[in-house]
N, C-alpha and C positions, 0 to 999 in steps of 0.2 A: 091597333096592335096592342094587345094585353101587354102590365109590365113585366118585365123576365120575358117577356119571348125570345125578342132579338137575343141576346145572348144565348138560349137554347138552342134556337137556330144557327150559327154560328158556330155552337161545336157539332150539330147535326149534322154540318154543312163540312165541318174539316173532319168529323171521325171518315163520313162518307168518301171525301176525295182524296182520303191519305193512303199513301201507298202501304202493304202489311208492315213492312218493318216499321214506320212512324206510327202504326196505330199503336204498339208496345209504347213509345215515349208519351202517347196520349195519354193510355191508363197509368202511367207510374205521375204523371203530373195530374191527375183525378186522383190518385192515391192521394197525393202531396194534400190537396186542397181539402179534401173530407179528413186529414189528420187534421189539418188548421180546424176547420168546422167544431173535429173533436174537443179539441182542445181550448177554443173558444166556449164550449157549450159546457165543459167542467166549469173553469172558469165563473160563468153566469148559474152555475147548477140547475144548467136545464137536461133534464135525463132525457128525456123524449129526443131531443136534440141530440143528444151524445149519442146515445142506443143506434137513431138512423145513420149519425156518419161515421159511426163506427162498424154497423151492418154494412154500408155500403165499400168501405174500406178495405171489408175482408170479404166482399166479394168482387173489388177488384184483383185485391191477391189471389184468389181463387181462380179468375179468368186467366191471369198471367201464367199462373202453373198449370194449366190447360193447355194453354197457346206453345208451352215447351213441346219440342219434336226433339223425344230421346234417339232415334237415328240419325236426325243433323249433327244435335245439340251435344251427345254423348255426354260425358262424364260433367262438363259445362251445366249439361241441362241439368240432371240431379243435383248438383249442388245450387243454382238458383232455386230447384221446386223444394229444398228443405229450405232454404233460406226463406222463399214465402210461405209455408207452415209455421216457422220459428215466426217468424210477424204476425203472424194470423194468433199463432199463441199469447205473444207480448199483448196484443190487442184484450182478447181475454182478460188477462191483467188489469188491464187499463180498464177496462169496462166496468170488472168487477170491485176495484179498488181505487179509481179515478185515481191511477199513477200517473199522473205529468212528468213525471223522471221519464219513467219506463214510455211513453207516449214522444217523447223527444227524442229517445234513443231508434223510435221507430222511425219516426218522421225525419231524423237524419241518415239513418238505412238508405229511406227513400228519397232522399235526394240524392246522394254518392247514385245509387240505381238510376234516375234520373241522367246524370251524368254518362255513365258511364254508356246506358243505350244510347244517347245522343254522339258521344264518341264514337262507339260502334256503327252507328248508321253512319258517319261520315266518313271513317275510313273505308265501310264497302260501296258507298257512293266516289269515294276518291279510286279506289281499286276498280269499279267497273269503268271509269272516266280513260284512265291508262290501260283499258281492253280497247276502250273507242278506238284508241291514237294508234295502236298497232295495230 
């Protein structure tokens, strides 16, 4: 087994078996990590570096405001799809000016994000639990 597989595998293996609402926790914790990347690769001033995890950053953001359904989501859903443009823009910044301010302000965005989807899946895990019982 090549090094890095198993761990490729691994998330291959949870993106696939996770139910839709977990896959949203998935990408905002893949967000999370290609910010660390970012920010490690300022850091060491490897551009190559920076350029790919910050490409791949803003095109998690990108999935995520896809994944919005403005007839479930309504008013909810626009204000997350501007909030991930407003990130997608900070990123810009950060790309262009290797802000570590501006790069931390993103990267604790998406943690609170983080958070807060995990809350939300578990209160509508706990609210379909309380359909079972009645």
């Amino acid at each position: 087994m090549a090094a890095g597989y198993a761990p490729q595998a691994y998330q291959e293996m949870q993106v696939l078996s996770a139910e839709p609402r977990q896959l949203i926790i998935l990408l905002c914790q893949a967000l999370a990590r290609y910010l660390m990347r970012t920010e490690d690769a300022i850091r060491r001033r490897d551009y190559e570096a920076k350029s790919a995890a910050i490409d791949r950053a803003q095109g998690i953001l990108s999935e995520l405001s896809c994944a919005l359904d403005d007839e479930v989501g309504g008013e909810l859903a626009g204000q997350l799809r501007a909030l991930y443009a407003h990130l997608q823009l900070q990123l810009v910044d950060v790309d262009l000016q290797d802000d570590l301010d501006r790069l931390a302000y993103v990267t604790e965005i998406a943690s609170k994000l983080i958070h807060a989807w995990e809350e939300a899946l578990e209160r509508c895990r706990h609210q379909e639990q309380q359909c079972k019982v009645l």
